[in-house]
C-alpha positions in Angstrom: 108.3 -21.6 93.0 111.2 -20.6 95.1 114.3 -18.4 93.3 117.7 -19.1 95.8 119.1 -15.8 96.8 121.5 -17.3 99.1 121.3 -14.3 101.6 123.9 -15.6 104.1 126.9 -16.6 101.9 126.3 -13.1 99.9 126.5 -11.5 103.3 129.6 -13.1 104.4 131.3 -11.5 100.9 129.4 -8.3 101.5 131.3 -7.9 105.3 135.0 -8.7 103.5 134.1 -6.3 100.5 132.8 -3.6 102.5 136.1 -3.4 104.5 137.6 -3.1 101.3 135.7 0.0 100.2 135.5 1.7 103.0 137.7 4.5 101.1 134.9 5.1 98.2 132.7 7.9 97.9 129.5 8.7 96.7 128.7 12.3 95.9 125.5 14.2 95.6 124.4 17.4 95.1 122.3 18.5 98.3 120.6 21.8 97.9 123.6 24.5 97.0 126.6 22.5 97.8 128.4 19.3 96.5 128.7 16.8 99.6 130.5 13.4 99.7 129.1 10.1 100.8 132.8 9.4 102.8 134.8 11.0 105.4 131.7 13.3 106.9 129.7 13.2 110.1 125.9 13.7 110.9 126.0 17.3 110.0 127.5 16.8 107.1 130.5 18.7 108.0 134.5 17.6 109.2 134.5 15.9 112.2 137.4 18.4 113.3 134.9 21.3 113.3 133.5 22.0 116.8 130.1 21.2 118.1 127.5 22.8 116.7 129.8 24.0 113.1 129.8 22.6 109.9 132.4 22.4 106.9 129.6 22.8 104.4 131.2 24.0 101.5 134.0 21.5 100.8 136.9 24.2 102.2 138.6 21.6 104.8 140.3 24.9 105.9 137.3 26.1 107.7 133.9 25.4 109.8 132.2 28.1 108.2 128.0 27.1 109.1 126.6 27.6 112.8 124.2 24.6 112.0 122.8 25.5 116.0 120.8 28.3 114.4 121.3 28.1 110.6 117.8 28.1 109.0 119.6 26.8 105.7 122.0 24.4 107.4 119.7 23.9 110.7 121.3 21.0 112.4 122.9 19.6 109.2 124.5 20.8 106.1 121.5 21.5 103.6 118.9 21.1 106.0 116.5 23.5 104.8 114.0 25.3 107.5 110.6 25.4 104.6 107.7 28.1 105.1 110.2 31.1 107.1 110.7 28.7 109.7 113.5 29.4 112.4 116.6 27.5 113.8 117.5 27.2 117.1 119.4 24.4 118.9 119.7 22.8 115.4 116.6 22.4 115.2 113.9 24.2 112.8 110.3 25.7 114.0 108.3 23.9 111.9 109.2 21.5 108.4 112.7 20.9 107.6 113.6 19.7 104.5 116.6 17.2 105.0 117.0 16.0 101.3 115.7 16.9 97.8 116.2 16.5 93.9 116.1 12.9 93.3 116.6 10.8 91.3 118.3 14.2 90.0 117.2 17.9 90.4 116.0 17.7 86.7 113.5 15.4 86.7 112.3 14.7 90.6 109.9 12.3 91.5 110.0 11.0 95.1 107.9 7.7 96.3 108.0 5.7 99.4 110.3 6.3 102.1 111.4 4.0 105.5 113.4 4.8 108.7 116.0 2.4 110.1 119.1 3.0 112.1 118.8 6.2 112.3 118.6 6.9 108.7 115.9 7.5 105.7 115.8 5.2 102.8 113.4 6.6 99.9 112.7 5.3 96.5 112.3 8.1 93.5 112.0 7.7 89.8 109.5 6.7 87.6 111.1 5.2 84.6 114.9 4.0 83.8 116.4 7.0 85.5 115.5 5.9 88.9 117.1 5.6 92.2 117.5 4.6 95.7 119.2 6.2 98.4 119.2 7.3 102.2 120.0 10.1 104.6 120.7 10.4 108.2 117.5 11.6 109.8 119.2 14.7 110.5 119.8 15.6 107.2 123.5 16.0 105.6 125.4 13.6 102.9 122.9 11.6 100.6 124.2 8.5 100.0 122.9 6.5 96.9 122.2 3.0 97.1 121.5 2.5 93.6 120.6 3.8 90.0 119.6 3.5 87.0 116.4 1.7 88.6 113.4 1.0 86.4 110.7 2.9 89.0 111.6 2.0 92.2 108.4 1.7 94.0 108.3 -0.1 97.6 111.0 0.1 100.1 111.8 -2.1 103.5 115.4 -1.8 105.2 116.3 -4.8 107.8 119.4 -5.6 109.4 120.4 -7.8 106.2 120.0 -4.8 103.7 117.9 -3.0 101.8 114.9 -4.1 100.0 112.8 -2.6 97.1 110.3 -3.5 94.0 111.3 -1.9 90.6 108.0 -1.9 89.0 108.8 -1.3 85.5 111.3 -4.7 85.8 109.0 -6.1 87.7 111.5 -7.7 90.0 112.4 -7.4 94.0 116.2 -6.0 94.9 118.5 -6.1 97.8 121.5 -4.2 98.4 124.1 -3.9 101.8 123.4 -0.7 103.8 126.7 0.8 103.1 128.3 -1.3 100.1 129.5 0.1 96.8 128.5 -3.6 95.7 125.8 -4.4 92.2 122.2 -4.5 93.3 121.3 -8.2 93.6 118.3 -9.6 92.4 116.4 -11.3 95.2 113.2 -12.3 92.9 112.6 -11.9 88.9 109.0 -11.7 88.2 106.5 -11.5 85.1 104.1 -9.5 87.2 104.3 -6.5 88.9 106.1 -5.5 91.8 104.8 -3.1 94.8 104.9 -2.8 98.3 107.6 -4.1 100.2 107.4 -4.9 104.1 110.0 -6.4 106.6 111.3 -6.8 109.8 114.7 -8.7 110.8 112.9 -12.5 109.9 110.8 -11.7 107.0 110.8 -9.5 103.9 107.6 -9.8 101.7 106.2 -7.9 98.8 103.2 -7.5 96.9 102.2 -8.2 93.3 99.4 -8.3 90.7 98.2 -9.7 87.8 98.3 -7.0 85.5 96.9 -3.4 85.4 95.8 -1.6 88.8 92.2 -3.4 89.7 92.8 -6.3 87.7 92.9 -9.2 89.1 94.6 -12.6 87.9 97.1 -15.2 87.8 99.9 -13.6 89.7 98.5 -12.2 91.9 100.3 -12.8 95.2 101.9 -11.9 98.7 105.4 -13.2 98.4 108.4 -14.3 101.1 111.5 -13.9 101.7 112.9 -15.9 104.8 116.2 -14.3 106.1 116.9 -17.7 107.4 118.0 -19.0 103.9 117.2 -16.2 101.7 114.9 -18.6 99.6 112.4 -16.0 97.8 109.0 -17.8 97.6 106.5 -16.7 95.1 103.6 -19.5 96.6 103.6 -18.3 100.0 99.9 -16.1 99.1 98.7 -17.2 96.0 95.2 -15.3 95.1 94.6 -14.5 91.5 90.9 -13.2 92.4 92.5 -9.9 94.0 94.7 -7.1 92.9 97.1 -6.7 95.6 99.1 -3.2 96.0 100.6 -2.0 99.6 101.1 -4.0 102.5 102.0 -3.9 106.3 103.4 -6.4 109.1 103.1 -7.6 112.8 104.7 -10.7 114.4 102.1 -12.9 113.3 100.6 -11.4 110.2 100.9 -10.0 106.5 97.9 -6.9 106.1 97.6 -6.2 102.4 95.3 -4.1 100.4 93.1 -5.4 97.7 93.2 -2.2 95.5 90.2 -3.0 93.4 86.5 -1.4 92.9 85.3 -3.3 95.0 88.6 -4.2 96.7 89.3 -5.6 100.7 91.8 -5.4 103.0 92.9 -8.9 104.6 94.9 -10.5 107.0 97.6 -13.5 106.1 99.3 -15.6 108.8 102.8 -15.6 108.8 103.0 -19.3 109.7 100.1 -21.2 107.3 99.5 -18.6 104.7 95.7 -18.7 105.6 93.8 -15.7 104.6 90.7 -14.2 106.2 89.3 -10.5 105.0 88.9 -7.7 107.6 86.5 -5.6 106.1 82.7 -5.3 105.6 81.5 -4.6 102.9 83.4 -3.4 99.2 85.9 -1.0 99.2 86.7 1.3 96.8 90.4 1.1 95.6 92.4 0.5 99.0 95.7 2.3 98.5 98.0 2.8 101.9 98.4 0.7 104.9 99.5 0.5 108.4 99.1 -1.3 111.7 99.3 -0.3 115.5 98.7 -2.8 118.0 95.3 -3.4 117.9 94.1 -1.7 114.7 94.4 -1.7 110.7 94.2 1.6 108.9 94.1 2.5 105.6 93.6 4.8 102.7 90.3 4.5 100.2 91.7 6.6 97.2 89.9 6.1 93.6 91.7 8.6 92.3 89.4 9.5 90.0 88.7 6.2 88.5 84.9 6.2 90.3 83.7 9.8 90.9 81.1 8.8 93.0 83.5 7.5 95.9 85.8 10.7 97.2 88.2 8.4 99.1 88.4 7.5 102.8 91.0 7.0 106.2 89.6 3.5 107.3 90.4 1.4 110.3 89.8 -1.8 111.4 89.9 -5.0 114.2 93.1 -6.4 113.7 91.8 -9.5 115.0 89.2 -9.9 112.6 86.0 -8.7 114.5 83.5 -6.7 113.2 83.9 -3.0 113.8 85.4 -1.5 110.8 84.8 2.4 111.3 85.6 5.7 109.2 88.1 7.5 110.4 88.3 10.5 108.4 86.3 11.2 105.1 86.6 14.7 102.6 83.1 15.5 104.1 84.5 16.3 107.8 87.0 19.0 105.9 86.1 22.6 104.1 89.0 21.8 101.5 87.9 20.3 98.2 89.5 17.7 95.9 91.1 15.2 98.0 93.5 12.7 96.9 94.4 10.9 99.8 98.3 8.8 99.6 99.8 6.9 102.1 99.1 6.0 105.9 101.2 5.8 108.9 100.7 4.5 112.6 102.7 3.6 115.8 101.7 2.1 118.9 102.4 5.5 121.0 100.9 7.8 119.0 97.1 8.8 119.5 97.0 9.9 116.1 96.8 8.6 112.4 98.9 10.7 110.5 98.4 10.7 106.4 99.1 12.6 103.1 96.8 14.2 100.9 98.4 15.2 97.3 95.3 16.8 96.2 95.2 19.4 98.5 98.4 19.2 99.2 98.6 18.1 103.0 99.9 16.0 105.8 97.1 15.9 107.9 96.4 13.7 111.7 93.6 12.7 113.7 92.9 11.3 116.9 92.1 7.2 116.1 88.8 7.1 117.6 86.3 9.8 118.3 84.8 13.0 116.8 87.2 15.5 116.6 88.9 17.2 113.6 91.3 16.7 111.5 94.7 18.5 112.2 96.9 19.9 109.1 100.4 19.3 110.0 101.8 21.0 106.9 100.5 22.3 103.5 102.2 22.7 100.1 104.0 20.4 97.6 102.8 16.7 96.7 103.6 14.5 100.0 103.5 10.9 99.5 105.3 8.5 101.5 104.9 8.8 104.9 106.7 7.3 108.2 107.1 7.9 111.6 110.1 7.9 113.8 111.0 9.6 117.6 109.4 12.5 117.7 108.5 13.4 114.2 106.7 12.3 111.3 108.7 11.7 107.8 107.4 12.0 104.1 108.6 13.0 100.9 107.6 14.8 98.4 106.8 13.7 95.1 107.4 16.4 93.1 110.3 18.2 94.1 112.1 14.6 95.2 112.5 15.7 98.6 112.5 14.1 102.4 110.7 16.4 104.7 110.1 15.8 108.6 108.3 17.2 110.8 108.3 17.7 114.9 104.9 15.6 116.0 
């Protein structure tokens, strides 16, 4: 079944209305400070103050913040420096913390997180209260894209918009970059909604039958064409799997099975057809992400069989045999893993990935023996993302967006 979303005619009224409201302002609190979504630059400050000064207290009389050296305003207004990290050339020692409290500073809960254009776009919430928004990767105004969401879950940004799953609603959004327009429904299911993946043809999403490693009608890899905006619900039927993240290259769809004895598989973009790319059961596949050659991913049980501890898995892209471990609890001297979400590019040696039970973002080379690196350690990271030179995540409990120099 296809549900009409009409993508280009709803863009041609986005372009007029955005012109419009060019003048209206978002505001959010970041860290000690009130900031406003209008009228501020990449630090966050006036764009009369001089290189390397920020306004950040709302006093348009003065540029009162050397953000060059700032540990609390390092680069951008309310860009923390975490751990006693330094500043210096607007740019902090180790973690900086660019955003945090959301959907508010009472009740934080951060999720999944994407980079695009030069900005981060994170989901937080897990009931009615929720929200989306997204900050410049240098930290400063937080501009929200939406509220009021029902659990926002997965997140994907293309050139058209924004893209998420509310899982509670169980329904797939889209929304302009910069528009103070509604949220538009792009699909209304009766299962639910999970990851989210795009690139400027394609946006597609997961969904499942029912409760996490259930499997059943509904079950499903949907499409959305950005051609005609056309959301199709029959593009990946399977109602003997449980699907939960998924990824994207130019030709394919890579999708977890999350399941007790779940898979991870490989859809074309073109047919639909479906082959599965690993040996062998595994035990509830969370996480996902492709490189150029490879598909990695996160085992994480999370309790639910205490024989398996969890895993960092890779894989043939092209469907040969050769499916190796990565990383597994016994190759670390810190107990009680909960391994989270997965990241990957194609210039990076590295497979970077969070760990919420022992609090960690953690790396290690792709192939060979050595040892895990610990990036950084404290909180509850859970999305993850990289971009340039750094690695992204936020952190679940304290609603934040972190980054990191890789």
């Amino acid at each position: 079944m296809s549900q009409a979303f009409g993508i280009g005619v709803m863009l041609g009224v986005a372009a007029v209305a955005a012109v419009a409201a060019v003048a209206a302002a978002c505001t959010s609190v970041l860290g000690d400070f009130e900031v406003g979504g209008d009228g501020t630059g990449a630090t966050g400050g006036s764009s009369a103050c001089a290189t390397g000064t920020a306004d950040c207290d709302g006093n348009p009389d003065d540029c009162e913040v050397d953000v060059s050296d700032d540990p609390q305003n390092c680069g951008a207004c309310g860009t923390l420096c975490l751990d006693g990290g330094t500043c210096a050339a607007g740019a902090c020692s180790g973690a900086a913390e660019i955003a945090r409290g959301y959907p508010t500073p009472e009740s934080p809960n951060a999720k999944f997180l994407v980079v695009y254009g030069g900005e981060v776009y994170w989901t937080a919430g897990e009931g009615q209260g929720g929200s989306v928004q997204k900050v410049s990767i240098h930290g400063g105004p937080v501009t929200t894209i939406a509220a009021d969401q029902n659990a926002p879950y997965g997140i994907a940004v293309n050139q058209k918009g924004v893209f998420w799953s509310n899982l509670n609603d169980t329904n797939i959004l889209w929304k302009e970059h910069n528009a103070a327009s509604t949220p538009k429904v792009v699909f209304d299911s009766d299962h639910a909604t999970l990851g989210v993946a795009a690139d400027e043809l394609d946006v597609f999403w997961a969904q499942r039958s029912g409760a996490i490693g259930a499997p059943g009608d509904g079950s499903l890899i949907g499409r959305i064409p950005m051609s005609d905006g056309r959301a199709d619900d029959e593009f990946h039927e399977d109602r003997d799997t449980s699907p939960h993240l998924i990824a994207l290259d130019g030709e394919h769809v890579f999708w977890v099975d999350r399941r007790q004895s779940g898979s991870v598989n490989r859809t074309s973009r073109r047919t639909g057809e479906t082959i599965r790319l690993t040996e062998g059961a595994q035990v509830y596949p969370y996480a996902i992400a492709v490189d150029r050659d490879h598909v990695y991913w996160t085992n994480s049980p999370r309790g639910r069989d205490n024989d398996e501890p969890g895993a960092v898995m890779r894989a043939p892209k092209n469907g040969a045999r050769g499916m190796t471990v990565v990383w597994t609890p016994e190759q670390d001297d810190v107990q009680n893993s909960t391994l989270d979400c997965i990241a990957v590019d194609d210039n990076d040696d590295h497979v970077y990935w969070t760990d919420q039970g022992s609090s960690r973002v953690l790396r290690k080379r792709k192939s060979g023996p050595t040892k895990q690196e610990v990036l950084h350690e404290g909180g509850t990271p859970r999305g993850i993302a990289l971009h340039g030179e750094y690695v992204y995540w936020v952190d679940e409990k304290t609603g934040a967006v972190r980054k990191l120099h890789r």
